[in-house]
C-alpha positions in Angstrom: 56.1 208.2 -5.1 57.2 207.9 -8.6 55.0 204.7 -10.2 56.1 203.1 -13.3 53.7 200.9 -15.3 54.1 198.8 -18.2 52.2 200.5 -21.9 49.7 198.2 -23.8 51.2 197.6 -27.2 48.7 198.5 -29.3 47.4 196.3 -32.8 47.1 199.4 -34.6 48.0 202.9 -34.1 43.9 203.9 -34.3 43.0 201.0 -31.7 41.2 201.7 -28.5 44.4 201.1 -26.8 46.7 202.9 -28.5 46.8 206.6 -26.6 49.6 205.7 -24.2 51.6 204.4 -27.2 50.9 207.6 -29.2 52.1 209.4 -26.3 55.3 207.5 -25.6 56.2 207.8 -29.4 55.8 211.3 -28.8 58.0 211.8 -25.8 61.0 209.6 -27.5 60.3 211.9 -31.0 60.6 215.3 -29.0 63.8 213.8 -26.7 65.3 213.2 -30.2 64.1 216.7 -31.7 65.9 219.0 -28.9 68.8 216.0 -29.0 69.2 216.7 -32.4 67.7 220.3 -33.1 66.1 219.5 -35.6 62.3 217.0 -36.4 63.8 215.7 -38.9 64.2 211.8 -37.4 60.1 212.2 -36.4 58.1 209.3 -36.7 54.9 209.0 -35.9 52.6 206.2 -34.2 51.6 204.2 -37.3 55.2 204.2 -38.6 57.0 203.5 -35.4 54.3 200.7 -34.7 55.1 197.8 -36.7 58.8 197.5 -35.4 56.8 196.9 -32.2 55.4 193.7 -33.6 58.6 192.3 -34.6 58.5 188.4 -32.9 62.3 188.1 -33.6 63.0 191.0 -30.7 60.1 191.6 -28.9 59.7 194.9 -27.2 58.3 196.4 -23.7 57.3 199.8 -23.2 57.3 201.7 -20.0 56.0 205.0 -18.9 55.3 207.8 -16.0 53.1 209.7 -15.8 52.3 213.2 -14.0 49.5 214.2 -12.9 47.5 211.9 -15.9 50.0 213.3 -18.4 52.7 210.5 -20.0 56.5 212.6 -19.7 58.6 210.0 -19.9 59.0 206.8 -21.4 61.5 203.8 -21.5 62.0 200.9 -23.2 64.1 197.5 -23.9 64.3 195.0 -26.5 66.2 191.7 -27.4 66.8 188.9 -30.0 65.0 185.7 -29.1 68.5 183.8 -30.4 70.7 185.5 -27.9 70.2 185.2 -24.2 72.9 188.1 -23.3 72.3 191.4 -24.7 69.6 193.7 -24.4 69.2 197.3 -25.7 67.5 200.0 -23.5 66.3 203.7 -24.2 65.4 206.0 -21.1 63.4 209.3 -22.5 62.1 212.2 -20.0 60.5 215.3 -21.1 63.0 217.9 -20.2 60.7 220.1 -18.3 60.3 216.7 -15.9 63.9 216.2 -15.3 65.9 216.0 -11.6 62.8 214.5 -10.0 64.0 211.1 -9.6 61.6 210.0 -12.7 64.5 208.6 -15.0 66.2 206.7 -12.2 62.8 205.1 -11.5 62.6 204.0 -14.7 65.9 202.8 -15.7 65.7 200.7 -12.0 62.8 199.1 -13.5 63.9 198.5 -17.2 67.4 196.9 -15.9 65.1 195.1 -13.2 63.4 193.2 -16.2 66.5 192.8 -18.1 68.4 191.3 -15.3 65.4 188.9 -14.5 65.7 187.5 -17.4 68.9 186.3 -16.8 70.5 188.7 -19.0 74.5 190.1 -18.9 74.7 192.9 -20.8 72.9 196.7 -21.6 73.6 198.7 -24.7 72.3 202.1 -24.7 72.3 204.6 -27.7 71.7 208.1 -26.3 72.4 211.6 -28.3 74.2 213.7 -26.6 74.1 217.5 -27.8 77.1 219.5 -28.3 78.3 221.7 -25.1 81.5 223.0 -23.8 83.7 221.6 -21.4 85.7 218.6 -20.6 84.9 215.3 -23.1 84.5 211.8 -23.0 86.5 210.3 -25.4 85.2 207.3 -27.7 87.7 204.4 -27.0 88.1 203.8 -30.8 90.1 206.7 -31.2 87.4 208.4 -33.1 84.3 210.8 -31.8 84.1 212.4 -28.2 80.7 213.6 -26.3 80.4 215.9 -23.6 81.4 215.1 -19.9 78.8 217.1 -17.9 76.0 216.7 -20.4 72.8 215.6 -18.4 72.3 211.9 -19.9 76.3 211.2 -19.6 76.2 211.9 -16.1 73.5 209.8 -15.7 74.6 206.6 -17.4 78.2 206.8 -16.2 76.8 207.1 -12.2 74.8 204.0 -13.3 78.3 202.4 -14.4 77.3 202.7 -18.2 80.5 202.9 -20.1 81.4 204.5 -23.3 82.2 202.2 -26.4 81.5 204.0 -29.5 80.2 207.6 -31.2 77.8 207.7 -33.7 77.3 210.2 -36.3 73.8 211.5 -37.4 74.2 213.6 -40.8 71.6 215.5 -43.3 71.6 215.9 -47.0 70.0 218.7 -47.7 67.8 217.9 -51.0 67.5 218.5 -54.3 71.6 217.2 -55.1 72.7 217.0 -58.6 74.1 213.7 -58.8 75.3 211.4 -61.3 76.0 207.9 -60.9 78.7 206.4 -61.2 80.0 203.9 -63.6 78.9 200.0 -62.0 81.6 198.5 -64.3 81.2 195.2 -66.4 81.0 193.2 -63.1 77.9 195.0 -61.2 74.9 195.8 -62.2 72.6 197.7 -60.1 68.7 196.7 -59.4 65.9 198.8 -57.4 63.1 197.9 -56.6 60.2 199.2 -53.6 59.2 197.7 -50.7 59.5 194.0 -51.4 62.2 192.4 -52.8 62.5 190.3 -56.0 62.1 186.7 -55.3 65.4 186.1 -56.8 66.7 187.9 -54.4 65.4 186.8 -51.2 67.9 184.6 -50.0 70.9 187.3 -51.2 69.1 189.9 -49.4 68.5 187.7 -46.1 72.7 187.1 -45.9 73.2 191.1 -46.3 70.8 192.0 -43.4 72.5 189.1 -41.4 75.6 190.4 -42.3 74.7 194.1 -41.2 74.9 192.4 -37.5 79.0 191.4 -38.1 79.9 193.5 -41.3 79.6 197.2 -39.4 81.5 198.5 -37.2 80.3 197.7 -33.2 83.3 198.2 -31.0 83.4 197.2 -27.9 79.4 196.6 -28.0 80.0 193.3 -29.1 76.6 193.3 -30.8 75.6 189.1 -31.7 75.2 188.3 -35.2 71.4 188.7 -35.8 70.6 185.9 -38.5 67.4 186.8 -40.9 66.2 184.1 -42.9 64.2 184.5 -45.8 60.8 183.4 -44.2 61.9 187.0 -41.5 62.6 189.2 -44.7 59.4 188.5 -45.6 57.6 189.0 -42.3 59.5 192.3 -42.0 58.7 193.5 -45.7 55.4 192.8 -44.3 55.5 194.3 -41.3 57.1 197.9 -42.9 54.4 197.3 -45.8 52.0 197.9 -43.1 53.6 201.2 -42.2 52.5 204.1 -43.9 56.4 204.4 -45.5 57.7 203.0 -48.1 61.2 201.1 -48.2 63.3 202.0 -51.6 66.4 199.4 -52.3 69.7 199.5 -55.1 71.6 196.4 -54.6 74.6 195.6 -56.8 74.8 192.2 -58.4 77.7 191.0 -59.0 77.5 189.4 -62.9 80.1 186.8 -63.0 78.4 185.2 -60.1 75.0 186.4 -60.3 75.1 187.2 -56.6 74.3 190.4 -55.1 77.2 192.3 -53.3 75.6 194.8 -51.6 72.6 197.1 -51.3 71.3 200.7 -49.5 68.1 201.5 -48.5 65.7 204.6 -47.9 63.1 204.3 -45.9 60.3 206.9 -47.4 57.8 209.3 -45.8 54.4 209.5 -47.9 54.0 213.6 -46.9 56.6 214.9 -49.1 57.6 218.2 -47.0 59.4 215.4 -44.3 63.1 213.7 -44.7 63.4 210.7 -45.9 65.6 207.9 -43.5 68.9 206.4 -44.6 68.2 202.6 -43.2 71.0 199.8 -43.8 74.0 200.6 -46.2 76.2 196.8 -46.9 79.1 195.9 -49.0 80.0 192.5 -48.4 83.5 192.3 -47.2 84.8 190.0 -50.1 83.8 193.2 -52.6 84.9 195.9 -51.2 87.4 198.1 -52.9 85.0 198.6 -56.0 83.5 202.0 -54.6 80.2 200.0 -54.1 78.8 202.0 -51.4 79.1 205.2 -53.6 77.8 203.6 -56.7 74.8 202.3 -54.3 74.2 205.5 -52.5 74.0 207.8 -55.4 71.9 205.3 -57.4 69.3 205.2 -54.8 69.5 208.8 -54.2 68.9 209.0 -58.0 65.8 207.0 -57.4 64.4 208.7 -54.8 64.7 212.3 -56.4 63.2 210.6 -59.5 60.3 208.3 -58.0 59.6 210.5 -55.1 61.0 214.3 -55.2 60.2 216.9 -52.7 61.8 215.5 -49.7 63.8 218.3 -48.0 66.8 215.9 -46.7 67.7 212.5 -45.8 69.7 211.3 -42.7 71.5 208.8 -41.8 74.3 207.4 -38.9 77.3 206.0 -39.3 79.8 205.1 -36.1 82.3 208.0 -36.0 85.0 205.1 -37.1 83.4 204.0 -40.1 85.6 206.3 -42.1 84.8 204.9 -45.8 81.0 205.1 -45.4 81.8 209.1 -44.0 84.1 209.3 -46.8 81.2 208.6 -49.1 78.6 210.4 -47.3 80.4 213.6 -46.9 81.3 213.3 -51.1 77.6 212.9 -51.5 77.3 216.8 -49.7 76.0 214.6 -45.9 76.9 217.3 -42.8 77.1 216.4 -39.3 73.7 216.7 -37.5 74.8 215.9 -34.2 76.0 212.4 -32.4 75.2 210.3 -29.8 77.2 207.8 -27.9 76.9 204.0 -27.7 77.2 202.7 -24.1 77.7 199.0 -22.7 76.6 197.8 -19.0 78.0 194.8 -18.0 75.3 192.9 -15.3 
């Protein structure tokens, strides 16, 4: 009998509580590590924590364990503004795998999500490379393997296949010189918290991250942050023990910004350093924004906080201009994962 039970969310990672969490965050981390071959996307408790917290899209956590031991994990989450989608994550130690323990789980997780009235499942699950037949992305663009482990599983649970993702590294130091902004941009950086003047620019990117990129057949809802949720989330990744570094490009004849890139820090300085959202407003691109904002920040980082081995980032396999960019920049492939959609 395989028993599934819901994990306390902890307050803080050092709380009482907070041992089942640790160990959750440690079986998604090592899932991702042998996805991915590499520790590179490794968070730990305290930084994974505050995302937890997030009243916008609350969270629940699931686990199993064996014999006292936590070896797998699952989890969903949702937007309180949109009563359709959820997202879902499944996670088993692989030396606990074919004995039933992720199909217990996932009954349970889309159990909840169905009770709650809801239609739809995305899943993002990396899927290692291995010969054999493929699975095709239905954008024309990325492919993942047809008898990997966690492909068979979602497509017998009628998960289908909507989009590849791409996960690549820059290995660092990169010499790097930044481009020329023009007389119509000026680029601005600033740490963790952004600029009052900015607030209200900064809150349309992030809600324009949920239309602007590339989503497929996902059909991903628009996900509106206001300026009083920037702030809560500044506050909530102040709380972390990384730091967030930001270029945004203003735009001088209207004294708007038109885009922005941000890294998302480490304070141990032998660990990579995480590529989080990269925007060009629609109505400015063709300006080579995205490289001028890549390289700048890159610049920043190297300069503010050197010794990182790498960064990383993702980008869906048909975002060609940001791939464009990142591969000019010296980004390799790391490895991918696929993007799958269950209709309730």
């Amino acid at each position: 009998m395989i028993e599934v039970e819901e994990l306390t969310i902890p307050a803080t990672a050092d709380a009482p509580d907070a041992a089942d969490f640790a160990a959750a965050v440690d079986v998604a981390m090592t899932v991702e590590a042998e996805g991915y071959h590499t520790d590179d996307l490794r968070l730990s408790p305290a930084e994974s924590l505050p995302w937890w917290h997030d009243p916008n899209s609350p969270r629940r956590l699931f686990g199993v364990r064996v014999d006292g031991r936590l070896v797998a994990r699952a989890m969903y989450d949702r937007l309180v503004t949109d009563p359709e989608n959820a997202w879902a994550m499944v996670q088993v130690l692989s030396a606990y795998r074919n004995r039933g323990i992720g199909s217990a789980l996932a009954d349970a997780v889309e159990g909840h999500i169905r009770a709650e009235g809801r239609s739809k499942i995305l899943v993002y699950a990396v899927s290692a490379d291995s010969p054999g037949e493929r699975i095709a992305s239905p954008t024309g663009f990325g492919s993942v393997p047809a008898g990997n482990r966690e492909v068979r599983f979602l497509r017998a649970r009628g998960y289908e296949l909507q989009q590849v993702e791409r996960a690549s590294r820059l290995a660092l130091p990169v010499d790097l010189d930044v481009p020329d902004a023009g007389a119509d941009y000026r680029v601005h950086h600033w740490v963790d918290h952004t600029p009052p003047e900015w607030l209200e620019d900064m809150a349309l990117l992030h809600t324009r991250m949920s239309t602007d990129a590339p989503t497929a057949g996902l059909d991903e809802p628009e996900d509106v942050v206001t300026v009083e949720r920037l702030l809560a989330m500044e506050e909530a990744h102040a709380a972390s023990p990384r730091s967030m570094l930001t270029a945004a490009a203003e735009h001088v004849p209207s004294g708007r910004l038109a885009g922005f890139t941000s890294l998302s820090v480490p304070i141990e300085s032998d660990r990579a350093v995480h590529q989080d959202d990269t925007l060009v407003l629609r109505e400015h691109r063709g300006h080579r924004l995205g490289m001028l904002l890549k390289i700048a920040n890159l610049v920043h980082l190297q300069r503010e906080r050197p010794g990182h081995p790498s960064v990383v980032t993702f980008n869906a396999e048909e975002n060609r201009y940001m791939l464009d960019v990142n591969e000019a920049v010296g980004f390799e492939p790391m490895g991918y994962e696929g993007a799958w959609r269950l209709d309730l």
